[in-house]
C-alpha positions in Angstrom: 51.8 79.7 98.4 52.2 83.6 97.3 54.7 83.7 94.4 56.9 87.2 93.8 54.1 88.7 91.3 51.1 87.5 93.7 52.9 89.4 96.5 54.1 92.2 94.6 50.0 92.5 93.7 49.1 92.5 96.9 51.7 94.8 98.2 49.9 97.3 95.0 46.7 96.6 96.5 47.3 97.5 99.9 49.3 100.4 99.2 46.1 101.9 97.5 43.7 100.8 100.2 45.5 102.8 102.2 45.7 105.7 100.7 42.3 105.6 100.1 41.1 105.3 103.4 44.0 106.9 105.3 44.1 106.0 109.2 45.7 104.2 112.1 42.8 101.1 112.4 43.4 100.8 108.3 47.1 100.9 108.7 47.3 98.1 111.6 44.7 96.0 109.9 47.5 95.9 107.0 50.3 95.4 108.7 48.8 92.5 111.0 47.9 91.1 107.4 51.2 91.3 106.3 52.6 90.1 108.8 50.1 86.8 109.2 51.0 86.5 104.7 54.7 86.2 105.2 54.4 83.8 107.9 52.0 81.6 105.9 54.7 81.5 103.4 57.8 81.0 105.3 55.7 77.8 106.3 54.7 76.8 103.0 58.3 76.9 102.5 59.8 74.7 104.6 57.2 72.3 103.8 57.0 72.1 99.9 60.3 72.9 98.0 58.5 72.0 94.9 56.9 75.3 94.6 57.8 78.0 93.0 58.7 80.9 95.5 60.3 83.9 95.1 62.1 86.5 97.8 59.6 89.0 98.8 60.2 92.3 97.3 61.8 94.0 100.6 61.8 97.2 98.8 58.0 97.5 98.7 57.5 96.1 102.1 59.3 98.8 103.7 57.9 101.5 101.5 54.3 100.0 103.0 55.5 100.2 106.5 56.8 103.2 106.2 54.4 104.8 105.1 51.5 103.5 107.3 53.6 104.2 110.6 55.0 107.3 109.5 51.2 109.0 109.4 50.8 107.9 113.0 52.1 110.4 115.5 54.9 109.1 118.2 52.1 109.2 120.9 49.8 108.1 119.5 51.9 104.9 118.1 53.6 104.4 121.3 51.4 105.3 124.2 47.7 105.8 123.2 47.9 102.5 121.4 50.3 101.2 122.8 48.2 97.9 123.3 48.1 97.7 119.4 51.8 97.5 119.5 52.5 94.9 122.5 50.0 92.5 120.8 51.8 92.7 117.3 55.2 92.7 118.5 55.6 88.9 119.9 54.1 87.8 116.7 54.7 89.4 114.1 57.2 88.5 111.1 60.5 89.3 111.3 60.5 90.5 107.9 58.2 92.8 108.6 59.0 93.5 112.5 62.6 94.8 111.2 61.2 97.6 109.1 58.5 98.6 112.1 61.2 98.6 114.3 63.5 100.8 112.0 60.5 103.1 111.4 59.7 103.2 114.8 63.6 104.2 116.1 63.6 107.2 112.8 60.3 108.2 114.4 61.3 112.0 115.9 60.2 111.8 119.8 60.0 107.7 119.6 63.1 107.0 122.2 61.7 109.2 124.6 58.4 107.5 124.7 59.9 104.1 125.1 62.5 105.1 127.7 59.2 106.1 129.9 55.4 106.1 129.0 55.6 102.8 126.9 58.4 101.3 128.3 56.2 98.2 127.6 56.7 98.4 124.1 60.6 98.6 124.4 60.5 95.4 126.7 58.6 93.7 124.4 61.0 94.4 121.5 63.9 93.5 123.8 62.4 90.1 124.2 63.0 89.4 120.3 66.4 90.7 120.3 67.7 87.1 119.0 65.7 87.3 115.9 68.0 86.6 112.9 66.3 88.8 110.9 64.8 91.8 113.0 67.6 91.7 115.8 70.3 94.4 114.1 67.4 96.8 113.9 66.0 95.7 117.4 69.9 95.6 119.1 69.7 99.5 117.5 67.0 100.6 119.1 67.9 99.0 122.5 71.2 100.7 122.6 69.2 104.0 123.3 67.4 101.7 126.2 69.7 100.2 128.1 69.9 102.8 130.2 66.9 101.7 131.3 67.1 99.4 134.3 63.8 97.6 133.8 65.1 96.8 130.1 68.5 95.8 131.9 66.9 93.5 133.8 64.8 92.0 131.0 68.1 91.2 129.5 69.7 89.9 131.9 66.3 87.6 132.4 66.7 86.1 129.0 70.2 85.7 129.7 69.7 83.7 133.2 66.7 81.2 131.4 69.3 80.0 129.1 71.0 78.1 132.4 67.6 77.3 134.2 66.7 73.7 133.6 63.4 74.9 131.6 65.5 76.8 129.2 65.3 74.5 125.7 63.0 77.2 124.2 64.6 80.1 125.0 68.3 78.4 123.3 66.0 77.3 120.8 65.3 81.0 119.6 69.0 81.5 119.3 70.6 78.0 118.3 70.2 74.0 118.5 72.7 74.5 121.0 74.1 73.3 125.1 73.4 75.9 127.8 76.8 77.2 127.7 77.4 77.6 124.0 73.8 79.6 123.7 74.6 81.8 126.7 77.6 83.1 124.5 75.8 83.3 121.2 72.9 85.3 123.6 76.3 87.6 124.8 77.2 88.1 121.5 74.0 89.2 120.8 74.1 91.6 123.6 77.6 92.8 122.9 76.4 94.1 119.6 73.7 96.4 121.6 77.2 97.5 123.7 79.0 97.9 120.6 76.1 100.1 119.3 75.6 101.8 122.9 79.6 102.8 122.6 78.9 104.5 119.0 76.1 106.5 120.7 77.1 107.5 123.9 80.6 107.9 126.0 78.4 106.5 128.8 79.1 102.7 129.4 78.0 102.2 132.4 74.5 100.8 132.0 76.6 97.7 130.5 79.5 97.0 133.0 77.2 94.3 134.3 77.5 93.0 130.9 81.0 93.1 130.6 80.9 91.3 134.0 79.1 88.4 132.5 81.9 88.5 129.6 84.3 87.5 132.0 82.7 85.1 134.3 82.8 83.1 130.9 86.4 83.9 130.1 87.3 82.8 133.7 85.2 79.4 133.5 88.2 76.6 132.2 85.2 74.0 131.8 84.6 75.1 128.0 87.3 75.9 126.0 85.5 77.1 123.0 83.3 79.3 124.9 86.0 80.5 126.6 87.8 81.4 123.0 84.3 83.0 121.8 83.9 85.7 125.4 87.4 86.2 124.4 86.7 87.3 120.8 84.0 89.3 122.3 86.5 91.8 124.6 88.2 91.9 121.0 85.3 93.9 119.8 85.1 95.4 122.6 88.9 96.5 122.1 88.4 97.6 118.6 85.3 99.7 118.9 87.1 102.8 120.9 89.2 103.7 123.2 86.6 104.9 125.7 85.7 101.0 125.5 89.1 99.6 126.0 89.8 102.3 128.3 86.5 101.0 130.4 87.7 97.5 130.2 91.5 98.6 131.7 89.6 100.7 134.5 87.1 97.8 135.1 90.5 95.3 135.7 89.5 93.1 133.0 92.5 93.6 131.5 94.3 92.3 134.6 92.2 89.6 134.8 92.5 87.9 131.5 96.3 88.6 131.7 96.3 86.4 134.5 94.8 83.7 132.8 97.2 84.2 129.5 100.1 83.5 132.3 98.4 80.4 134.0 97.9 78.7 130.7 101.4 78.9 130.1 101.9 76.1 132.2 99.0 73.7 131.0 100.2 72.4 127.6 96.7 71.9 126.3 95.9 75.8 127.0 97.9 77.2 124.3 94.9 79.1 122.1 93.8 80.7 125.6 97.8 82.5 125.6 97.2 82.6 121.5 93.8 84.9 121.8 95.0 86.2 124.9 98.0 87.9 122.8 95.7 89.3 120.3 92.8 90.9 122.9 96.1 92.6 124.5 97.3 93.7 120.9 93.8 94.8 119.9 93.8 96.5 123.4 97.0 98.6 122.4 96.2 99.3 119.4 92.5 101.5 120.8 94.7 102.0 124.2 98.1 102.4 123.5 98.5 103.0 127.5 98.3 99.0 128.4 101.5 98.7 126.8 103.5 100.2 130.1 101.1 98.1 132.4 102.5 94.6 130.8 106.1 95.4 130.2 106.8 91.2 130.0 104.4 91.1 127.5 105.3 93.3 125.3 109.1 91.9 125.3 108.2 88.7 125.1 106.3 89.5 121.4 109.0 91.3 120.5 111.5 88.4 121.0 109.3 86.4 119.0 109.6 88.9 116.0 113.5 88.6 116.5 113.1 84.6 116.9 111.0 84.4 113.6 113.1 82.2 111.5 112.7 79.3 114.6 108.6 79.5 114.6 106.4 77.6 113.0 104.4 78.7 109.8 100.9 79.8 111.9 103.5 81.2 115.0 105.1 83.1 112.4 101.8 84.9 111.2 100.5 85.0 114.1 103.2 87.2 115.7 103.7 90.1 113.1 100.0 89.9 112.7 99.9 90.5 116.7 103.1 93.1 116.1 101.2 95.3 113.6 98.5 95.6 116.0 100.5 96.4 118.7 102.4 99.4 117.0 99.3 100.8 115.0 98.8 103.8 116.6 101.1 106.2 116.7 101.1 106.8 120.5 101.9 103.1 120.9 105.1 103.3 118.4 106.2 106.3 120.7 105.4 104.2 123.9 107.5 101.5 122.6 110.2 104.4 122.1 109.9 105.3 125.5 110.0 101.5 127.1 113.6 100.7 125.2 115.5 104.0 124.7 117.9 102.7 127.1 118.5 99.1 124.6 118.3 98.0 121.5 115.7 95.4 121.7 113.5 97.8 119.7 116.2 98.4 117.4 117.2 94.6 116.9 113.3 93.5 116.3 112.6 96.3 113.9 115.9 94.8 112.1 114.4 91.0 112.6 111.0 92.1 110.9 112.7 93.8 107.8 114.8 90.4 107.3 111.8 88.9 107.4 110.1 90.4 104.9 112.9 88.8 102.8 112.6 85.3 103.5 110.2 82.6 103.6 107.6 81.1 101.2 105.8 83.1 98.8 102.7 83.7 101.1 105.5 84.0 104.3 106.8 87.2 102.8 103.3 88.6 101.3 101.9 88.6 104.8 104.9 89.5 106.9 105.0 92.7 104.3 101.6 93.4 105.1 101.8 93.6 108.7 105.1 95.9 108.3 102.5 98.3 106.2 100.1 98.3 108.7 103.0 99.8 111.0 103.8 102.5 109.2 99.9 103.4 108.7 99.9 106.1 111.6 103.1 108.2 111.7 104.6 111.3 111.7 107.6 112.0 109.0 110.3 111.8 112.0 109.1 108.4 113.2 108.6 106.6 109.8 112.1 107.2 108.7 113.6 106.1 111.5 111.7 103.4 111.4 112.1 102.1 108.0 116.0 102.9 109.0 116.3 100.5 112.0 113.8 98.0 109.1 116.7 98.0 106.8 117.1 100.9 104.9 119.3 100.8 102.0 119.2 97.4 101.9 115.6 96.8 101.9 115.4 99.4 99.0 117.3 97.4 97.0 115.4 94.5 97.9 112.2 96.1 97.3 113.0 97.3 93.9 114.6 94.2 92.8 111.3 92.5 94.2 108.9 94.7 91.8 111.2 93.5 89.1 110.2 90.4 89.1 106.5 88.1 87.7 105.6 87.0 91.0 101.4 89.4 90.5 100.8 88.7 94.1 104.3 89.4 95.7 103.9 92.7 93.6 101.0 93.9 94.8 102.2 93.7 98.4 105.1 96.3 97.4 103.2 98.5 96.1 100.8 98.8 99.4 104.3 98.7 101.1 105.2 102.2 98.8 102.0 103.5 99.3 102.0 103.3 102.3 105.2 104.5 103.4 104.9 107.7 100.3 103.7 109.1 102.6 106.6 110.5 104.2 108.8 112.8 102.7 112.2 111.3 104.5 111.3 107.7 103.4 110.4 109.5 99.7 113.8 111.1 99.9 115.7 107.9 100.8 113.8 106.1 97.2 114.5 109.0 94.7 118.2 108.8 95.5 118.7 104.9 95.0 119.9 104.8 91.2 118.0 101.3 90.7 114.7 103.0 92.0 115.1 106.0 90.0 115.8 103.6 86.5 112.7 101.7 87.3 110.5 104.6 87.4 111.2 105.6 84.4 111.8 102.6 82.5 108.6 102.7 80.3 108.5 98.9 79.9 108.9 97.8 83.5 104.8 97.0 84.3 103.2 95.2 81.3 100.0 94.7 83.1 97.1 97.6 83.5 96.9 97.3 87.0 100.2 97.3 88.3 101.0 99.9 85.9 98.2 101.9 87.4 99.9 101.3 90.6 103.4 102.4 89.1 101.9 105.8 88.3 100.1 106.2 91.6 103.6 106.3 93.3 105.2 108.4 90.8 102.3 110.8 91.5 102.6 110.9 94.9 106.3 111.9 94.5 105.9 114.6 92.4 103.1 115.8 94.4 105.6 116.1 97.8 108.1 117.6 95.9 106.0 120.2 94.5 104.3 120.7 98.0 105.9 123.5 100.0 106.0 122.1 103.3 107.8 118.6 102.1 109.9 120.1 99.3 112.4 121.3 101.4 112.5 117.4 102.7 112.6 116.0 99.2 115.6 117.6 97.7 114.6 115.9 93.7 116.5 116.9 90.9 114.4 118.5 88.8 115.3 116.9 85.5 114.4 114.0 87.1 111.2 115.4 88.3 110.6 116.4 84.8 110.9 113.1 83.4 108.6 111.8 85.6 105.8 114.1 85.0 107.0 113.0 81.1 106.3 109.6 81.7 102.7 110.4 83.1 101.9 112.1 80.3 99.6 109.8 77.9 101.3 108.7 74.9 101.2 111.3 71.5 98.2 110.3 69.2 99.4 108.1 66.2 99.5 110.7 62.9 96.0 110.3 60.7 96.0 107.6 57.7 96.3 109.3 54.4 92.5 108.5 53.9 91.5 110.3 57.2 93.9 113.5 55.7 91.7 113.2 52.7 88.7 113.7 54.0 
């Protein structure tokens, strides 16, 4: 067993061995070592937890590594010994497969080799993709492969073993798990490589086949959970672009799971299908605001629930404005919505139900419900918010708001302030505060916030106001009487110096 100082020695020691004798054999004969040392202890550890062990020193491993491969030219690491590479790969440690990997993809030159002269070597790091350890820096590297067909088809290899009846060892790698739960645990594991794929290129199209296999497990009714879990998946999806969500629209996956949301309508044991169902189509909006006018019955049917609030139960409640923010997060989905009910007032009516219900309800009811009215007005223009946090109440929720901050409730607090912060952003809303009296005597009321932090807060929004009023482009919106504008830079001011003790005058 190597304890943290033994390893930390030997890490010394092979650092100068190196540098002594400076060259690609010396440098692989290290890292096979290394490799072969933390895998001698991983086993000593899960069979003697009497001994003293310590966490390798990570930072010294990859200095090691780093150094050894950086000295080797991208050829020469990736196609002249190539075979150096494909024999350490399957092998090695995680530990220190993760930082070779790393090294490897920061190599200048190193993609293009393994897209085509070693493509070897990239199919043999695909193959330990579902390595706890080494798999975020291996899913990184095959996001520049999967281009690739041969590396495709590797993939999708993996991903077929894990239904073939001699598939224990390959679920094994990922999980103790059935055949069904480790295929989506393995399409997690690839989604990640399509997440990364989507942050490096517009070009999704090498993964479509992917996304196919997604679905096939969102469409099978014989697993519920695994159904939930591909679900989650096109959530992530959803979230990481709207070139993404826009593929999964075009691709009519959308359509598709739509379907099923409406079909499990009528099975009373398929309500957490509708429930994630609602919240891939909310996370869908809120990347491509666009799928809104493609599910018109949808999107009234969340809005009734905001206006029906008061008759749903505690989770239903959450659930829907947590579902509603999403929904009107962007900007282009609040003008959407705009568009979809100029000619009524349901938008009108649900905006008024969410203000009321900011008002009412348990302690944690209206900290939440307040928090997902925030998150509505995060992406506006100055036009928008105030008629929106008109239609939300207005005057009256002012009042409330102010008469809320008043009171010793730290948590309920807190959630105000985001709410101010939030909507101090716009000068109409900032207009509509500075002109209610009871706002204007608690801002400068110097013994309002006792505590450091929400007195921090307190000055944060006073800042911002005399910020937009000073600005030239909102000042015109923020007509502030000055005197009270001068008090409140007053009260920012720190507080004078107390006057020196007669012994301090003295001296």
């Amino acid at each position: 067993m190597t304890n943290m100082k033994e390893y930390e020695e030997i890490i010394e020691n092979w650092r100068n061995e190196y540098i002594s004798n400076r060259n690609s054999k010396k440098g692989w004969e290290i890292l096979e070592n290394l490799a072969k040392l933390q895998m001698e202890s991983d086993q000593g550890m899960e069979t003697d937890d009497n001994t003293e062990t310590a966490d390798f020193d990570d930072f010294s491993t990859s200095k090691l590594i780093s150094l050894i491969i950086g000295d080797i030219p991208a050829k020469d690491l990736l196609v002249d010994h190539q075979v150096v590479l494909l024999e350490f790969i399957p092998t090695s440690h995680p530990n220190v497969l993760r930082h070779v990997v790393r090294t490897i993809r920061e190599k200048e030159g190193s993609i293009a080799f393994l897209k085509s002269s070693s493509l070897a070597v990239g199919i043999a790091i695909a193959r330990r993709v579902t390595d706890n350890v080494a798999g975020e820096e291996i899913r990184r590297v095959l996001a520049h492969l999967v281009e690739n067909s041969y590396i495709c088809d590797d993939l999708k290899s993996q991903l077929n073993d894990l239904n073939g009846r001699n598939c224990s060892a390959s679920r094994s790698r990922i999980y103790s798990v059935n055949s069904m739960q480790g295929r989506i645990i393995y399409l997690k594991v690839l989604l990640q490589i399509a997440t990364e794929r989507a942050r490096i290129s517009s070009d999704s199209s090498c993964i479509h086949w992917l996304y196919e296999e997604i679905l096939k497990s969102v469409l099978d009714a014989s697993d519920v959970l695994a159904q939930l879990d591909a679900l989650d998946t096109f959530v992530d999806i959803a979230l990481n672009g709207k070139q993404n969500a826009e593929t999964l629209f075009k691709l009519n996956i959308v359509k598709q799971i739509y379907d099923l949301m409406e079909h499990s309508k009528e099975s009373p044991d398929s309500g957490e299908i509708y429930l994630y169902g609602t919240r891939f189509l909310c996370y869908m909006a809120r990347s491509y605001p666009q799928v809104l006018k493609s599910f018109p019955d949808f999107v009234r049917r969340l809005l009734l629930e905001i206006r029906m609030f008061d008759q749903l139960s505690v989770t239903g409640r959450l659930g829907a404005f947590d579902h509603f923010a999403s929904l009107c997060f962007s900007m282009e989905a609040k003008q959407t919505l705009e568009e979809m009910f100029k000619d009524s007032k349901e938008l009108d009516n649900t905006l008024g139900s969410a203000g009321a219900a900011c008002t009412m309800g348990t302690m944690e009811m209206k900290c939440r419900t307040l928090q997902a009215v925030t998150l509505v007005f995060e992406n506006a223009n100055d036009k928008l918010a105030g008629s929106w946090y008109e239609r939300l109440g207005g005057k009256a929720l002012t009042h409330i708001s102010v008469a809320t901050i008043r009171k010793p409730f730290p948590e309920l607090k807190s959630c105000v302030y985001d709410f101010w912060q939030q909507l101090f952003e716009y000068p109409t809303v900032v207009q509509q505060f500075i002109m209610f009296q009871g706002f204007a005597d608690w801002a400068l009321d110097e013994k309002s916030e006792n505590g450091p932090e929400h007195e921090l807060r307190k000055r944060q929004i006073i800042h911002r106001i005399i910020k937009l009023s000073e600005n030239n482009a909102t000042a015109e919106v923020i007509n502030a009487d000055p005197v009270f504008l001068d008090r409140l830079k007053k009260y920012l001011q720190p507080a004078a110096a107390p006057a020196p003790r007669v012994e301090e005058m003295a001296l």
